[in-house]
C-alpha positions as CSV (number, residue, x, y, z in Angstrom):
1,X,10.4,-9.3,20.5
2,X,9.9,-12.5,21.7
3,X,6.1,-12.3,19.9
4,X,8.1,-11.8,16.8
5,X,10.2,-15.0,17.1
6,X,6.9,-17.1,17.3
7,X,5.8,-15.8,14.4
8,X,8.7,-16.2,12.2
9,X,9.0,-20.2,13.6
10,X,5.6,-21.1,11.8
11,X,6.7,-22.7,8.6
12,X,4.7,-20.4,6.2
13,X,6.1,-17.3,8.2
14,X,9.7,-16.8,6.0
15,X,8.1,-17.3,2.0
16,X,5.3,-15.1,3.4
17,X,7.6,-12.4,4.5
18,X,10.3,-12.8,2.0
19,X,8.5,-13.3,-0.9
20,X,6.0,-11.1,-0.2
21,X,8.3,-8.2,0.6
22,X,9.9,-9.1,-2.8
23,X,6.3,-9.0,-4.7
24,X,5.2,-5.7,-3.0
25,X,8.7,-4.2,-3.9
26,X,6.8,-2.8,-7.2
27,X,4.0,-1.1,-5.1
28,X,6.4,1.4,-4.2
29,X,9.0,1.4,-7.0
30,X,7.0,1.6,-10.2
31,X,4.8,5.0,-9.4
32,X,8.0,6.7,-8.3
33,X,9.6,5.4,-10.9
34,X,6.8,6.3,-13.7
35,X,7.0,9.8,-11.8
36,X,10.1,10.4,-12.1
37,X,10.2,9.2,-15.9
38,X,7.3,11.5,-17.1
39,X,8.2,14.5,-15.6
40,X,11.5,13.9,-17.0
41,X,10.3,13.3,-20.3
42,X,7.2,15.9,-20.4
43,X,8.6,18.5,-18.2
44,X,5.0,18.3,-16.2
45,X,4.2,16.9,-12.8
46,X,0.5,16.8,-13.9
47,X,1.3,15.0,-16.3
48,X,3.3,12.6,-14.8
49,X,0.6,12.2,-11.8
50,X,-2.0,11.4,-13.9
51,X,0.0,8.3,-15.7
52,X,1.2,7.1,-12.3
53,X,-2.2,7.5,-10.8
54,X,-3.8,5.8,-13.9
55,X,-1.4,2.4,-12.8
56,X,-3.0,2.6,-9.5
57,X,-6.6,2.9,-10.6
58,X,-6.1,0.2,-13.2
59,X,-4.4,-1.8,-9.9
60,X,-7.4,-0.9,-7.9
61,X,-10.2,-1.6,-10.6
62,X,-9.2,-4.8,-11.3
63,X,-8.1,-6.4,-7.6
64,X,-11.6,-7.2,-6.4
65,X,-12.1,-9.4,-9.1
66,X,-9.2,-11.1,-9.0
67,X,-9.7,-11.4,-5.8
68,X,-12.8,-12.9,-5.9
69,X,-11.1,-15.4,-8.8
70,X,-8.4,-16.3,-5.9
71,X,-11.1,-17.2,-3.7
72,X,-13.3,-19.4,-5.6
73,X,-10.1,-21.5,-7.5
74,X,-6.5,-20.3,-6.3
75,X,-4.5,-17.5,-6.2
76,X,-1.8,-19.6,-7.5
77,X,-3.5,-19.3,-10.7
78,X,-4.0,-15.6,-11.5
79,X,-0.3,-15.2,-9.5
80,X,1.6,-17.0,-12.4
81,X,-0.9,-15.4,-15.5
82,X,0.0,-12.1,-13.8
83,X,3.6,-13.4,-13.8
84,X,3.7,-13.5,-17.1
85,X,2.1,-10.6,-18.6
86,X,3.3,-8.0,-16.4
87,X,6.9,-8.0,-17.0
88,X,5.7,-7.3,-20.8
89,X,3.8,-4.6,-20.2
90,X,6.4,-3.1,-18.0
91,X,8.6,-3.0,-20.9
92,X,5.9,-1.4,-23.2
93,X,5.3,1.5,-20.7
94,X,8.7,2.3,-20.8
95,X,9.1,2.2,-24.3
96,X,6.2,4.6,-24.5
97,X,7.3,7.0,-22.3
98,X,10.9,7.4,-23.8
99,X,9.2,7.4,-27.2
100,X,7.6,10.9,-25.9
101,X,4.5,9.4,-27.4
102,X,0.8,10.9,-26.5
103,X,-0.3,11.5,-23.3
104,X,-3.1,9.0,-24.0
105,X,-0.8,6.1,-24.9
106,X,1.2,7.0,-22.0
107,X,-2.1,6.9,-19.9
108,X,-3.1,3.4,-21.6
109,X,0.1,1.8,-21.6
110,X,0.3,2.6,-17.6
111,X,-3.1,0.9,-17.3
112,X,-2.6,-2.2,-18.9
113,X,0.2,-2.7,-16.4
114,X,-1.8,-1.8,-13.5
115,X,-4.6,-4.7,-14.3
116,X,-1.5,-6.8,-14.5
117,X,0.0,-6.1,-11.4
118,X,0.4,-9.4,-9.2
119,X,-2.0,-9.9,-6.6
120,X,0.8,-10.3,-3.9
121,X,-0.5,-8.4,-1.5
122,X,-4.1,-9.7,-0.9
123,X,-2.9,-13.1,-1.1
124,X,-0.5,-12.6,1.5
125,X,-2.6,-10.8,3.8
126,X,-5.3,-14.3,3.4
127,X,-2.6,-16.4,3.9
128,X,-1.5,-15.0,7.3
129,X,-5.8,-15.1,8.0
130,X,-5.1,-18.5,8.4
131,X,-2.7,-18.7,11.3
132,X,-3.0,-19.6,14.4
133,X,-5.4,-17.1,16.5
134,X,-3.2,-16.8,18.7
135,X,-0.3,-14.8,16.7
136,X,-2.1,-13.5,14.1
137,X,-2.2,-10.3,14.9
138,X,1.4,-10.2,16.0
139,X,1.8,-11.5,12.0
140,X,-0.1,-8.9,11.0
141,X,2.0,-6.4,12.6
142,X,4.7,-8.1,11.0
143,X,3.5,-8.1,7.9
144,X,2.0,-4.1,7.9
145,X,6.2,-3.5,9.1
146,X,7.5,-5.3,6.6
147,X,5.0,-3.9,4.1
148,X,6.6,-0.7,5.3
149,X,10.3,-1.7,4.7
150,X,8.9,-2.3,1.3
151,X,8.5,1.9,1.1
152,X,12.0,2.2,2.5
153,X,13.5,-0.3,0.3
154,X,11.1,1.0,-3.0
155,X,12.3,4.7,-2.9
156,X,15.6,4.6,-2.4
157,X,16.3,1.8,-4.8
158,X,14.5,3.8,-7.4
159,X,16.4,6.8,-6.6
160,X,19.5,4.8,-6.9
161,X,19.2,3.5,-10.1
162,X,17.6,6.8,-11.4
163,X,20.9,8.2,-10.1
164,X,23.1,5.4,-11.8
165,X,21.4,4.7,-14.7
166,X,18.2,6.0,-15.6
167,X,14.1,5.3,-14.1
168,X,13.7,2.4,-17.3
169,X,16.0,0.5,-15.4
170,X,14.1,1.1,-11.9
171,X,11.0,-0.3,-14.0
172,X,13.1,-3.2,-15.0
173,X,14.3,-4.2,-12.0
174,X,10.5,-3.6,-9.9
175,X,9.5,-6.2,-12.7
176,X,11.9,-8.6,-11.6
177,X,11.3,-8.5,-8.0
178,X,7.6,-8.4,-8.7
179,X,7.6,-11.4,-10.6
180,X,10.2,-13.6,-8.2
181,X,8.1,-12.5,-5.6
182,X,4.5,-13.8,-7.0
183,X,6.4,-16.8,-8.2
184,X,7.8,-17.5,-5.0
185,X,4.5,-17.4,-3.3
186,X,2.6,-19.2,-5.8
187,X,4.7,-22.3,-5.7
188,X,5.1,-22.5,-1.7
189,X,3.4,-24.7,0.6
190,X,0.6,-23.2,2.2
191,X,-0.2,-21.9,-1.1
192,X,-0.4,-25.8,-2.3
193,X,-2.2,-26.3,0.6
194,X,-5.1,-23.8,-0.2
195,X,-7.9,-25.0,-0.3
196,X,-11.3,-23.0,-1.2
197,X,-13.8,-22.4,1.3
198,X,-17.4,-23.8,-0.2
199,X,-20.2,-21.1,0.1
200,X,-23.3,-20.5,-2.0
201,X,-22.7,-17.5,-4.5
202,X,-22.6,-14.0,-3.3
203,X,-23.7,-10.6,-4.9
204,X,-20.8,-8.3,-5.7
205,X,-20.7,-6.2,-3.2
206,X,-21.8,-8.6,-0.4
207,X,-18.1,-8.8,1.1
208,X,-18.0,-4.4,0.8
209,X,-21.3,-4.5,2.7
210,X,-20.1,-6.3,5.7
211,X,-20.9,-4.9,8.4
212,X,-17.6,-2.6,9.4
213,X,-16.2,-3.1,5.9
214,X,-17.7,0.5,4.6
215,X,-16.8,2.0,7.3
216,X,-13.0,0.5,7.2
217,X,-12.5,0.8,3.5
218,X,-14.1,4.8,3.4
219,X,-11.8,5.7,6.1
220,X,-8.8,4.1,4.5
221,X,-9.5,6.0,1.2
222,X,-9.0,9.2,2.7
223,X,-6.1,8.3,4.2
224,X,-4.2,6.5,1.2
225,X,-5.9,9.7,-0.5
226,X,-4.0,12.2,1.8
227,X,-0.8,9.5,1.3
228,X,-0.4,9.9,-2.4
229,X,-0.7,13.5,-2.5
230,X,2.0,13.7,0.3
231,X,4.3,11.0,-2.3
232,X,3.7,13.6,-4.9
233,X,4.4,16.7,-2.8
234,X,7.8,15.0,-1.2
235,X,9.6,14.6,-4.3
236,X,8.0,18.2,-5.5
237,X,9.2,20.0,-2.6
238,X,13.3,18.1,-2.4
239,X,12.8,19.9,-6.1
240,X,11.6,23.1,-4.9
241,X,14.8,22.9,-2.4
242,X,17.3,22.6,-4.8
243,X,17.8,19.2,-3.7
244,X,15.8,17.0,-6.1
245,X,18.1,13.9,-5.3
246,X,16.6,14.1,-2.0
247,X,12.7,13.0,-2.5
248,X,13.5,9.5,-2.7
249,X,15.4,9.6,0.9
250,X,12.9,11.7,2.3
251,X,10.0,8.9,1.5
252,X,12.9,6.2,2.5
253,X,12.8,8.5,6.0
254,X,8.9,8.5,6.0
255,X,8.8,4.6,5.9
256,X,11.5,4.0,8.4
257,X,9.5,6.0,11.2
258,X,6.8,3.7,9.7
259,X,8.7,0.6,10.5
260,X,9.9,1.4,14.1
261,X,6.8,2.4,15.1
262,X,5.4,-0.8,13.5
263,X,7.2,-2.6,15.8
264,X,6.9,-1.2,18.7
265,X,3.3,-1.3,18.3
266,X,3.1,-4.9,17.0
267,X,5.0,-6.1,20.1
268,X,2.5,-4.5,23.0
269,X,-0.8,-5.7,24.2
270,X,-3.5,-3.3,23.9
271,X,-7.2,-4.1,26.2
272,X,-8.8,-1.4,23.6
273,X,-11.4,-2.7,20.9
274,X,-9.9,-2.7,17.5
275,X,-12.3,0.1,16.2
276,X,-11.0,1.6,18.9
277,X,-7.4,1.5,18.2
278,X,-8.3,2.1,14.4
279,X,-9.7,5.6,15.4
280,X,-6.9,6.8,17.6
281,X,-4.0,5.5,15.2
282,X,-5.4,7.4,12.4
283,X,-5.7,10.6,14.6
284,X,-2.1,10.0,14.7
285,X,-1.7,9.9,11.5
286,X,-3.4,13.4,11.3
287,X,-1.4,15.1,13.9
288,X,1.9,13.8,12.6
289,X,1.1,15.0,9.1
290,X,-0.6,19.0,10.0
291,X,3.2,20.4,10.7
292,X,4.4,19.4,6.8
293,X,3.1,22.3,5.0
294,X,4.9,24.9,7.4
295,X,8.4,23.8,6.5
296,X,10.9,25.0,4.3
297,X,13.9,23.1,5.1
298,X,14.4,19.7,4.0
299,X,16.2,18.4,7.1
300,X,13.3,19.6,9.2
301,X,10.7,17.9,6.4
302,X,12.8,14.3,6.8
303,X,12.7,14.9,10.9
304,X,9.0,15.6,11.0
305,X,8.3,12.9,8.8
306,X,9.7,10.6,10.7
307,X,7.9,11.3,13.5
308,X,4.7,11.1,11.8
309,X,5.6,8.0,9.6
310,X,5.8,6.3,13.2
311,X,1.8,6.6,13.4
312,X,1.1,4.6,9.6
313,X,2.5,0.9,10.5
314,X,0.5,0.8,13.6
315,X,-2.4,1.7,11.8
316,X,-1.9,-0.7,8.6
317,X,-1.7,-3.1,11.3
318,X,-5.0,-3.1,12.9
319,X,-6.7,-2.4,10.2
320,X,-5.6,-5.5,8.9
321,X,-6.9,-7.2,11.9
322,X,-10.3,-5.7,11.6
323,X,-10.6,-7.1,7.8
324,X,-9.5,-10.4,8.8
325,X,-11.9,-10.6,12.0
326,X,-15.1,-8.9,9.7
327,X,-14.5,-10.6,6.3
328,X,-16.1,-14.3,5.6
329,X,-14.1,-16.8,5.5
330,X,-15.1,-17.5,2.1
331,X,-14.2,-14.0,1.0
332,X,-10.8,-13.5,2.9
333,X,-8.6,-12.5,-0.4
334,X,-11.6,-10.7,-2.1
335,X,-11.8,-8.2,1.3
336,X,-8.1,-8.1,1.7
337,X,-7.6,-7.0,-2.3
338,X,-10.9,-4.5,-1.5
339,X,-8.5,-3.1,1.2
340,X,-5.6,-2.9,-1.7
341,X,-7.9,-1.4,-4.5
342,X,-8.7,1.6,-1.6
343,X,-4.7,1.3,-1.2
344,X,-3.7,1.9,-4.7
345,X,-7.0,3.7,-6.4
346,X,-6.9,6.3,-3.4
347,X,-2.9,6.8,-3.1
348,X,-3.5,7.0,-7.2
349,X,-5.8,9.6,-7.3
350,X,-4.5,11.8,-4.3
351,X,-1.2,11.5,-6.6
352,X,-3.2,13.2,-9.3
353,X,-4.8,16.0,-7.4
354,X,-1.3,16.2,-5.6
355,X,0.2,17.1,-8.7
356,X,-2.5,19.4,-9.9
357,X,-2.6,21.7,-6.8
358,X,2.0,21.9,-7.0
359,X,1.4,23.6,-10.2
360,X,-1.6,25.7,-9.3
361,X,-1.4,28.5,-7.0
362,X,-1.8,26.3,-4.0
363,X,1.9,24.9,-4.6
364,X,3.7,22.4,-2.6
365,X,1.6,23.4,0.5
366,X,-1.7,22.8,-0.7
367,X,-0.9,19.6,-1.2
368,X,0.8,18.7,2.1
369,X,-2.5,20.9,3.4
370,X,-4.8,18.2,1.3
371,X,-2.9,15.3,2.9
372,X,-3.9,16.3,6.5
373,X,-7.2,17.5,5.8
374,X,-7.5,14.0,4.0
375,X,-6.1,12.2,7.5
376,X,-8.7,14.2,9.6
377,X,-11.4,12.9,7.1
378,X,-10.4,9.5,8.1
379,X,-11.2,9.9,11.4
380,X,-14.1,11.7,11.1
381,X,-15.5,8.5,9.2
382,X,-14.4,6.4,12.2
383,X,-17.2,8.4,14.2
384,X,-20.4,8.2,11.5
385,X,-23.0,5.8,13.0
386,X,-23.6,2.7,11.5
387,X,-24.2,-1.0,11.7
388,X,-21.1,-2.6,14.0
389,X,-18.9,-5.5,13.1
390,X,-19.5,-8.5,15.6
391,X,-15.5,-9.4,16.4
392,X,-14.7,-12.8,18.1
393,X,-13.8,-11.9,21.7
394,X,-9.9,-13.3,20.2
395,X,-9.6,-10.4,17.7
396,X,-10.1,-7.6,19.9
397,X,-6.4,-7.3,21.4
398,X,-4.0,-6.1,19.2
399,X,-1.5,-9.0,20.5
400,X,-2.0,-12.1,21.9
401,X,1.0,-13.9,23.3
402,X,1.5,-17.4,22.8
């Protein structure tokens, strides 16, 4: 752990981490909680997929160009705007929800929140681009762990407070953290000490076209793809148990699998290439996730998904590094909130389709059967031939020690 040490001495390594965790806090807490809130209100897991996966679109849609804002000016800027609308518009999908108003204000009012969300996670991910070579990937590791705590920490608080009090005051409280956290990184020093790379104007989708960026960012949206329908089907299935109390700490299990394995990963040194270790992490992935849909206990559902949770970290982790290597350096935050709009507008949309096949036929199964096929998708991309990503000789271990 020694590795780990290193990274947390640099001075930008405890706002990074802390604030960060903090700012990503909503990432996890806010679809749950909007989930949760629907269903309760409309009766309808369809229903309530489709207004959480209409956050994460609207989340997804909108990050590139932020992104590309951050780049060009700050991201302290579009931190503190965000900072200020989002904790509004919080309160105003909440209100519409326990109003039992129309689906289609429901749908609205979740994505007008979604275009506000902060851009914590990009920026975060950029800052930690500009490390020492030497322990950045370690801080990546660090970071994709940490990033994972946030799915431990995001679930069960929810369920908590949905237990307590109600899933408006899980919404209330992801707004608070969300906010302290952009705030926190927006006023710290290396974000004062950003300064913008100069480079001539690019076309749109010149940082997407990248060589090894399509090839990252189609594989990651299978995967998120197979991970929301899996966030759906958890929650769906504690239900299906007689244990609805239970979805939350089954997805709290999930992430703590995530976490240990996230470490355990971050701290070795692998001689592989990164595309490489890409390919056989998300294999991982897949084999961790195919034994889901034959289980009927919820004990044996936490066990497995333990297990298999060990397999996401390590992969968050590297590809990570592979962004940061391929991206230029005057594109870092638009590439890394590319990387977030696959995140949230694939997890989003898996949600939906989740929810759709619980209520068909199909049932809790099909969709823990759509999550692996989804996995196995992922690496099947990995294979397809294509133009390679030239990575600096320094970017091809998964640790370097200092």
């Amino acid at each position: 752990m020694r590795s780990y040490l290193t990274v947390w001495r640099l001075p930008a390594a405890p706002v990074l981490l802390l604030s960060g965790f903090a700012g990503r806090l909503p990432s996890s807490m806010v679809p749950l909680a909007l989930l949760l809130m629907v269903q309760d209100q409309t009766g309808s897991y369809a229903v309530a997929g489709a207004v959480s996966a209409t956050y994460g679109i609207a989340t997804a849609v909108l990050a590139p160009v932020l992104g590309r804002l951050a780049d060009r000016r700050s991201p302290r800027r579009v931190l503190i705007a965000q900072s200020a609308m989002y904790p509004l518009l919080l309160a105003t999908v909440a209100l519409v929800v326990l109003a039992d108003a129309p689906v289609a204000l429901m749908l609205a009012a979740a994505g007008a929140v979604g275009a506000s969300t902060p851009l914590v996670s990009g920026t975060v991910r950029a800052l930690w681009s500009r490390v020492d070579p030497r322990v950045r990937p370690t801080a990546y590791a660090l970071d994709a762990t940490a990033t994972e705590l946030v799915f431990v920490a995001g679930p069960t608080l929810v369920a908590a407070l949905t237990l307590l009090a109600s899933p408006a005051i899980a919404l209330a409280v992801a707004g608070v953290l969300g906010v302290g956290g952009a705030l926190g990184i927006a006023t710290s020093a290396p974000m004062r000490a950003w300064q913008p790379v100069a480079a001539p104007r690019r076309p749109l989708l010149a940082t997407v076209t990248t060589p090894g960026m399509p090839r990252i960012l189609l594989s990651g949206t299978a995967l998120m793809f197979g991970i929301g329908g899996l966030e759906v089907a958890v929650p769906a299935f504690a239900d299906a148990a007689g244990s609805p109390g239970m979805s939350g700490v089954l997805l709290a299990v999930w992430a703590l699998g995530s976490a240990g394995g996230g470490l355990w990963f971050g701290a070795r040194v692998v001689s592989a290439s990164l595309p490489r270790q890409y390919r056989w992490c998300l294999l991982g992935v897949t084999i961790g996730l195919a034994p889901l849909a034959a289980v009927s206990s919820p004990w044996l559902l936490g066990a497995l998904l333990f297990l298999g949770g060990t397999a996401i970290a390590p992969t968050l982790t590297v590809q990570s590094s592979l962004v940061g290597s391929i991206a230029p350096a005057s594109a870092v935050t638009e590439a890394f909130t590319w990387l977030s709009t696959v995140t949230f507008g694939a997890s989003a949309i898996g949600a939906a389709v989740g929810g759709w096949l619980i209520e068909s036929s199909a049932g809790v199964a099909g969709a823990l059967v759509m999550a692996t096929a989804a996995a196995a998708l992922a690496v099947a991309v990995t294979l397809l031939p294509g133009r390679r990503p030239d990575l600096p000789a320094a970017s091809r271990r998964d640790v370097v020690p200092a």
